[in-house]
C-alpha positions as CSV (number, residue, x, y, z in Angstrom):
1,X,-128.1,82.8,-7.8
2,X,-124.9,81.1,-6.1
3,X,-124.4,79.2,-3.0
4,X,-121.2,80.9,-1.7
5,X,-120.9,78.9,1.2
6,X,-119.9,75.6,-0.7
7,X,-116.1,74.0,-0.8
8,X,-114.1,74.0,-3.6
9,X,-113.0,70.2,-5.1
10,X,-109.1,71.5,-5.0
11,X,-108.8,71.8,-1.4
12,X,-110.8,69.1,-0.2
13,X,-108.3,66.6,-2.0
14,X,-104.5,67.0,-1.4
15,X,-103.9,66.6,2.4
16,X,-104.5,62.9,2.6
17,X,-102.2,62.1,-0.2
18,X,-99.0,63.9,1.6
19,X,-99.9,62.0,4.7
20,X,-99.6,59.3,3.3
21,X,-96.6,60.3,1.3
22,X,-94.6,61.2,4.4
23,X,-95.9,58.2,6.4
24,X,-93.7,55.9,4.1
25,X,-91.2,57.8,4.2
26,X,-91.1,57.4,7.3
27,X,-91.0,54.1,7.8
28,X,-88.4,53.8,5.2
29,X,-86.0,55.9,7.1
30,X,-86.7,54.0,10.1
31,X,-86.0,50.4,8.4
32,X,-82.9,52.4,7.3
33,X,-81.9,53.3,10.7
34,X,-82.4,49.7,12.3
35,X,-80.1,48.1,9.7
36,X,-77.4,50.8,10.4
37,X,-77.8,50.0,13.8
38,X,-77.9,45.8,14.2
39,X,-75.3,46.4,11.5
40,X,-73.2,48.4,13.0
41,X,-73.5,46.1,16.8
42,X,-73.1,42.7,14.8
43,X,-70.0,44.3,13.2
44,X,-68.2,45.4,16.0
45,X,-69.1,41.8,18.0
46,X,-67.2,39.9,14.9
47,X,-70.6,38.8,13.3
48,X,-70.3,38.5,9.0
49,X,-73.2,39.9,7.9
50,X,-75.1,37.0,5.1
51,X,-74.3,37.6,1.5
52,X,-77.2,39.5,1.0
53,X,-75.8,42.8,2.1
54,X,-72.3,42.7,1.3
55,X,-69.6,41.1,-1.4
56,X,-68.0,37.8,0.1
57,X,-63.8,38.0,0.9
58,X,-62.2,34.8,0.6
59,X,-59.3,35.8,2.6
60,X,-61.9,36.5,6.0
61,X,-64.5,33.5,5.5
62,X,-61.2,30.7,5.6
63,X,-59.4,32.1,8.7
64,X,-61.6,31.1,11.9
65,X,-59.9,33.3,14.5
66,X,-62.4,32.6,17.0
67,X,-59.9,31.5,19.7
68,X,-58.1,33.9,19.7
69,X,-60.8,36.4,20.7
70,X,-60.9,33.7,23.6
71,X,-57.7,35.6,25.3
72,X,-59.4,38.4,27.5
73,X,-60.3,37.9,30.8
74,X,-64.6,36.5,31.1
75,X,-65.4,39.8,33.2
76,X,-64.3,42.1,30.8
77,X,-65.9,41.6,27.0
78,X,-63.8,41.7,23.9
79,X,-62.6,45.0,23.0
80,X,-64.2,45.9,19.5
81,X,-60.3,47.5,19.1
82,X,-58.4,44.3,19.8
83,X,-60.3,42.4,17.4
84,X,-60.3,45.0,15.3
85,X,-56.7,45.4,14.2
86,X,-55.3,41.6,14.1
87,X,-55.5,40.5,10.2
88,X,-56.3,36.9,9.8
89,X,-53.0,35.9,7.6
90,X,-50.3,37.2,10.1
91,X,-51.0,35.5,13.3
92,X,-50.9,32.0,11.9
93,X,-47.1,32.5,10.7
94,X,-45.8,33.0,14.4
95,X,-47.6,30.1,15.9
96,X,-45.8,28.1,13.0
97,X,-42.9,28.7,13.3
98,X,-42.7,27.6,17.6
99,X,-44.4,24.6,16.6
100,X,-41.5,23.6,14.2
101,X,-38.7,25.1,16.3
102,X,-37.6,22.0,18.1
103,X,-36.2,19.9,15.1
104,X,-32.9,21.7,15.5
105,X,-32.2,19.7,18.3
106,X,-32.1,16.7,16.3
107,X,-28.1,17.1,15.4
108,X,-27.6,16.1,18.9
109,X,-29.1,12.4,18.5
110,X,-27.5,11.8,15.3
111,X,-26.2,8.5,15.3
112,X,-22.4,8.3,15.8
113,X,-22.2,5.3,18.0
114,X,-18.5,5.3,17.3
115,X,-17.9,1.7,19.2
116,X,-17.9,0.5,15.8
117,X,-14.2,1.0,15.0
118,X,-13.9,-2.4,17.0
119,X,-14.4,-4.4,14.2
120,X,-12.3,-2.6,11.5
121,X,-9.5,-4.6,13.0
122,X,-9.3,-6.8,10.2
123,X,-7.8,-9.9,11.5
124,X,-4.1,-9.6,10.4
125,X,-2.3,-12.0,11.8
126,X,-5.2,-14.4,9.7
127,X,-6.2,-12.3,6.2
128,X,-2.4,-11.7,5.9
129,X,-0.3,-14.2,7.3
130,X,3.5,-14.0,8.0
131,X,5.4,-16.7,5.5
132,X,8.0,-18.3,8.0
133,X,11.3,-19.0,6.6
134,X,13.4,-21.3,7.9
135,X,16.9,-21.8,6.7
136,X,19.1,-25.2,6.4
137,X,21.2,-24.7,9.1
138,X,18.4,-24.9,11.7
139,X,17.7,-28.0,13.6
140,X,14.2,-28.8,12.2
141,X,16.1,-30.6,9.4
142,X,17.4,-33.8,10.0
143,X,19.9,-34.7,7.2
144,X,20.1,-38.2,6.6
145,X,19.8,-40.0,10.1
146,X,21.9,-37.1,11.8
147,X,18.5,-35.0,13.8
148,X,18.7,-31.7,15.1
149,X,17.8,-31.4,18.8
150,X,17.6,-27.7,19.7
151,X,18.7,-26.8,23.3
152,X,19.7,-24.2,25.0
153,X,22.6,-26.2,26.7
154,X,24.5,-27.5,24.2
155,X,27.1,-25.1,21.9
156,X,25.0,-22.7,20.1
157,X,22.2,-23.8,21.6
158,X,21.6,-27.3,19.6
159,X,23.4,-30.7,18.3
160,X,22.5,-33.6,16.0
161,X,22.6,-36.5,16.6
162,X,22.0,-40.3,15.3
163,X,22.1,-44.1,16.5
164,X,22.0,-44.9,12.8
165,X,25.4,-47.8,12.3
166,X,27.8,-46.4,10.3
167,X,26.7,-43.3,10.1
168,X,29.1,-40.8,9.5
169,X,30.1,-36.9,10.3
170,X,33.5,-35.3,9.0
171,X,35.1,-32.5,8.6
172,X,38.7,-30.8,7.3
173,X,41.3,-29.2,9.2
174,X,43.8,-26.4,7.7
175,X,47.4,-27.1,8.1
176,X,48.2,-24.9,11.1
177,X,46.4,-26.7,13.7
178,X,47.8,-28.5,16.5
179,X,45.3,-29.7,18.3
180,X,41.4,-30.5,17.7
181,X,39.1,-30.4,20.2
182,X,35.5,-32.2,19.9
183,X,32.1,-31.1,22.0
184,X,30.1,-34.2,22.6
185,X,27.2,-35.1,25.0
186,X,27.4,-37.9,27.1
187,X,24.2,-39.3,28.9
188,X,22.1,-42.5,29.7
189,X,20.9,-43.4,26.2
190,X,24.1,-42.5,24.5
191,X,26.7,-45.0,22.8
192,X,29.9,-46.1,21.2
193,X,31.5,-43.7,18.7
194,X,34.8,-44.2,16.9
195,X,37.2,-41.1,15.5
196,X,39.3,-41.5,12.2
197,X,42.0,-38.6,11.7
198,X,43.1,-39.6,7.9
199,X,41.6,-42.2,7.8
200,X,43.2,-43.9,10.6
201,X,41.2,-44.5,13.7
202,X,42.5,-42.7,16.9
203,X,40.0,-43.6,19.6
204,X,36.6,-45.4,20.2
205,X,34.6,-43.3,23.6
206,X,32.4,-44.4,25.5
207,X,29.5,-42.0,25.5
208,X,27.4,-43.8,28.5
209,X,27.1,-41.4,31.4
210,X,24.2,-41.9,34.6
211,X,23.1,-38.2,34.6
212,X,23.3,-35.6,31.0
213,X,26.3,-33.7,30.4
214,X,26.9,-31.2,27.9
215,X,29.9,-29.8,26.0
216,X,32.3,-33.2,27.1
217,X,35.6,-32.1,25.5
218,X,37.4,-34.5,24.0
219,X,40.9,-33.4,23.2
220,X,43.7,-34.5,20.3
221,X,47.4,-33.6,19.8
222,X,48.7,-33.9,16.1
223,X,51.9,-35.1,15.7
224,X,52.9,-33.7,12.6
225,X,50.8,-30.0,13.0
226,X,51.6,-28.8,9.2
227,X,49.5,-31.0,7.7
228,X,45.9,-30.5,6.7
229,X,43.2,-33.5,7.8
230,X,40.5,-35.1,7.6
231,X,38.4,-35.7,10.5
232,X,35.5,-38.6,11.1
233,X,33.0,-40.0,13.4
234,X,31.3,-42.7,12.6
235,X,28.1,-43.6,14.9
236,X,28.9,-47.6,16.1
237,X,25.8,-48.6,17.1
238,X,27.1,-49.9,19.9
239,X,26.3,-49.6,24.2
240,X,27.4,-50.5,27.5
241,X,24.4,-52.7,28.9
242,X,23.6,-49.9,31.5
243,X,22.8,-47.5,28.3
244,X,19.1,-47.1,26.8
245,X,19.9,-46.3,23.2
246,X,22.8,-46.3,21.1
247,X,22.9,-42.3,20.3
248,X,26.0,-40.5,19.1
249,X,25.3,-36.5,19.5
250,X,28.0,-34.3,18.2
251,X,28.1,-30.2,19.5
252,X,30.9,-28.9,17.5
253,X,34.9,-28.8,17.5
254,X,37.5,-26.7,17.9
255,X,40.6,-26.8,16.5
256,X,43.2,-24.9,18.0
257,X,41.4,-22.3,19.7
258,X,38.4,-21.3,17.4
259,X,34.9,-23.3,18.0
260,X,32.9,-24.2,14.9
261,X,29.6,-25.1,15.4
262,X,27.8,-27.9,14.4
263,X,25.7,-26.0,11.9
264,X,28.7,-24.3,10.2
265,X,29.0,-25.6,6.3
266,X,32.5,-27.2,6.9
267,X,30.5,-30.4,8.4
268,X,29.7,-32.8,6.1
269,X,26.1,-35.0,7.4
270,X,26.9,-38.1,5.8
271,X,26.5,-37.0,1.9
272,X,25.1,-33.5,2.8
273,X,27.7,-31.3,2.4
274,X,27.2,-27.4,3.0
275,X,28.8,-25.0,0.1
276,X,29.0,-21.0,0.9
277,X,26.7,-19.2,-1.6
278,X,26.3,-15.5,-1.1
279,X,22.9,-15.8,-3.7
280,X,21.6,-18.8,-1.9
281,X,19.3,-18.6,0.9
282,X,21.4,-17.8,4.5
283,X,24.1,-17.6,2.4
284,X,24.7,-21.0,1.7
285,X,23.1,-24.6,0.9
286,X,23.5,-28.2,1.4
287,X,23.8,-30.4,-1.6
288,X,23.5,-34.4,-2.0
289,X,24.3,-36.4,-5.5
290,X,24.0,-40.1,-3.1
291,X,20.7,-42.4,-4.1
292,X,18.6,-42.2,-0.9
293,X,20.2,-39.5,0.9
294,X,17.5,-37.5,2.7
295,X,16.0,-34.4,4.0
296,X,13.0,-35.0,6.7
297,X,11.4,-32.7,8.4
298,X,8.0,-31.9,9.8
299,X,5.7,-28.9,9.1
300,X,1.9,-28.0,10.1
301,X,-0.4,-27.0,7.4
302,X,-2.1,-27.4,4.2
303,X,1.5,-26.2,2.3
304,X,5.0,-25.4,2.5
305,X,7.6,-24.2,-0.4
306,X,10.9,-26.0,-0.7
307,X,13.7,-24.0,-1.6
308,X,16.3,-25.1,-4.0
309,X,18.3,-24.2,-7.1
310,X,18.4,-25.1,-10.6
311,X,21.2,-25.7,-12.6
312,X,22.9,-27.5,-15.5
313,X,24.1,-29.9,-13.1
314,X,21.5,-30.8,-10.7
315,X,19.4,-33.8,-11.1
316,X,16.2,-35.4,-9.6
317,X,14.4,-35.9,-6.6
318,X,10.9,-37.4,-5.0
319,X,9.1,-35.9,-2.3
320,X,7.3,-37.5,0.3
321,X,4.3,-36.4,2.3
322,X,3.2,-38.9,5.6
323,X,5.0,-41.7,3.1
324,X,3.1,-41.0,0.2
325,X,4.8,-40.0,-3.1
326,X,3.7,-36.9,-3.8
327,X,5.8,-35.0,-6.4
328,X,9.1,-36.1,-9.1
329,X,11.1,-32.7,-9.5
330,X,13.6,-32.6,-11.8
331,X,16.4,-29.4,-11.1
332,X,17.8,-29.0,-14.5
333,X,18.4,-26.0,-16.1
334,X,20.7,-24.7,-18.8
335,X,21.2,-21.5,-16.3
336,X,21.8,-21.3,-12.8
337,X,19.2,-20.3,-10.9
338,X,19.1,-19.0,-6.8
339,X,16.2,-19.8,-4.6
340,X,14.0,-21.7,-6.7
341,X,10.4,-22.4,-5.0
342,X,9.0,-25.8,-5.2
343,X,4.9,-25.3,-3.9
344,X,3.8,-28.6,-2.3
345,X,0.0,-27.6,-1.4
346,X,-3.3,-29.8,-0.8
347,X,-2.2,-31.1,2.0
348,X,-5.2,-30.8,4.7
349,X,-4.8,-29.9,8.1
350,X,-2.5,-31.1,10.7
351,X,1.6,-32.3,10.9
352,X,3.1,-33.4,8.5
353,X,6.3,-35.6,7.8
354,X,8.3,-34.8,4.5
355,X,11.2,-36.6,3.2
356,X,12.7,-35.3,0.0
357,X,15.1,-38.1,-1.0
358,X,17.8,-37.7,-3.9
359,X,17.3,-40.2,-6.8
360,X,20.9,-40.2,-8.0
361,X,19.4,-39.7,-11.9
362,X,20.0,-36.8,-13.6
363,X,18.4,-36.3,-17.8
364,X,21.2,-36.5,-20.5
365,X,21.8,-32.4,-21.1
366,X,22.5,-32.4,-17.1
367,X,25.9,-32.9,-15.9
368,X,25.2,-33.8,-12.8
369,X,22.7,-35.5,-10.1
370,X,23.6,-33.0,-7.2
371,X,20.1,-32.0,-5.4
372,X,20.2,-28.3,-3.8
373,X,18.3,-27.9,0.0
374,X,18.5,-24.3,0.7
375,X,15.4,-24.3,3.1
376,X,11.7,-24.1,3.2
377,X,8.8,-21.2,3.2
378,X,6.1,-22.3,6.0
379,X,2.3,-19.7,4.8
């Protein structure tokens, strides 16, 4: 016989096991629903969530934008939005950029400092120096023992003059002149000087005076007017006792009514007689063929240039620095030749006295001893 009132196994053993079943599931969905939520908090407060739950960027882990979250005001917490929609790469451009900005004001400071032009003025008058030239007719020669003395009150402003005895000046007169006039300068250191018209002597004056004058005339009357002559005045070395010196200066002469000047090439300086040369320097030159006629001068410098010409009849001559024999030149040459520079250099600093005297030689081609001084060239 059967118990009806017992349980079947079936139904006794089922309900525990979907309790269980949904109890986990549960819990699952809840674990679920807590990440979703302090994910979804820490993503909208800028927090990166570890490795673990999502794929590393690069691009977000380098660029540390925490400052500029910084911005808002402290009452008011940062707007999920605001940080939401900067990107990382393009706000560090625009801060570049101001940073670097101000180097275009640089131009303004370059340096121009424009002073300098000061000392591009290269020193002319020294890196290239004017040569002077000075030509024979000036008074810094002194031609034999006849010296220049440049003044501005005398006859074209100079004379010569000498104390030397015997010393002698002449000149020619054309053969329509009727008178001659002579400029002299009488003063307390002047002499005796004699004139010779043809050789004949005419008158002996007395050039002794207490106070300077300039231009004395002294004034002749030819007898016999068509007739050229020749004119002299020889230097007498001779004085009154009340004179200093026994100088002879001579200012020119006139004859008729046209003045020649003491420097004109018609005066012969004892054996220094001027010749009109269109190729020589001035336009003419002095020549000498005497032993011992001279040309002194001074100069200032380490070197000077004497100029001369060379010819087939020009001979030799020494010249003399401060006494010292310094150079033989020899002015021969089968052609002629104008301007000829002699360099006399080494001479160290200061003024010097030079004295080119005429030898009176000349070699066998030349056919003459004549000596040519046409000037000099001062650097």
């Amino acid at each position: 016989m059967q118990n009806l009132s017992t349980p079947t196994p079936q139904q006794t053993g089922k309900g525990p096991i979907l309790a269980v079943a949904f109890g986990c599931l549960g819990l699952i969905m809840l674990g679920i629903l807590v990440l979703i939520v302090v994910g979804g908090i820490s993503y909208f407060q800028g927090y990166t969530p570890p490795t673990i739950f999502s794929s590393p960027t690069p691009g977000k882990t380098n660029t540390p934008l925490v400052p500029l979250t910084g911005t808002p005001s402290p009452t008011h917490t940062p707007s999920p939005i605001f940080t939401a929609t900067q990107t990382p790469t393009t706000s560090a451009t625009p801060t570049a950029t101001i940073i670097f900005h101000p180097p275009t004001i640089a131009p303004t400071s370059t340096k121009t400092p424009i002073p300098k032009p000061t000392k591009t003025r290269t020193p002319i008058p020294t890196a290239t120096p004017v040569t002077r030239v000075i030509n024979d007719t000036q008074y810094d020669f002194n031609f034999n023992a006849w010296t220049g003395i440049d003044t501005r009150l005398a006859l074209g402003r100079g004379m010569r003059c000498s104390s030397t005895k015997n010393e002698i000046l002449s000149f020619g007169i054309s053969d329509d002149t009727a008178s001659l006039s002579l400029f002299l300068f009488k003063g307390p250191n002047q002499g005796k000087v004699k004139i010779l018209i043809d050789g004949t002597p005419v008158e002996t004056i007395d050039l002794y005076r207490a106070t300077p004058q300039y231009r004395y005339k002294w004034t002749h009357q030819f007898s016999k007017p068509l007739k050229t002559h020749r004119v002299r005045i020889v230097v007498l070395h001779e004085k009154r006792i009340a004179s200093t010196g026994y100088q002879v200066c001579f200012d020119g002469f006139m004859p008729g009514s046209v003045f020649t000047d003491d420097t004109n090439y018609s005066i012969r300086f004892g054996t220094w007689s001027g010749i009109w040369n269109g190729k020589a320097l001035g336009g003419g030159y002095r020549l000498a063929d005497t032993a011992d006629a001279s040309v002194t001068f001074t100069t200032r410098g380490r070197s000077f240039q004497w100029i001369t010409a060379r010819g087939p009849n020009y001979g030799r001559a020494v010249i003399y620095v401060d006494g010292i024999r310094v150079a033989t030149v020899d002015l021969y040459s089968p052609t002629q030749l104008w301007q000829e520079s002699i360099l006399i250099d080494n001479l160290g600093r200061g003024v010097h006295t030079v004295s080119i005297v005429v030898l009176g030689q000349n070699q066998a081609a030349s056919g003459g001893s004549g000596v040519v001084f046409d000037g000099i060239f001062i650097p």
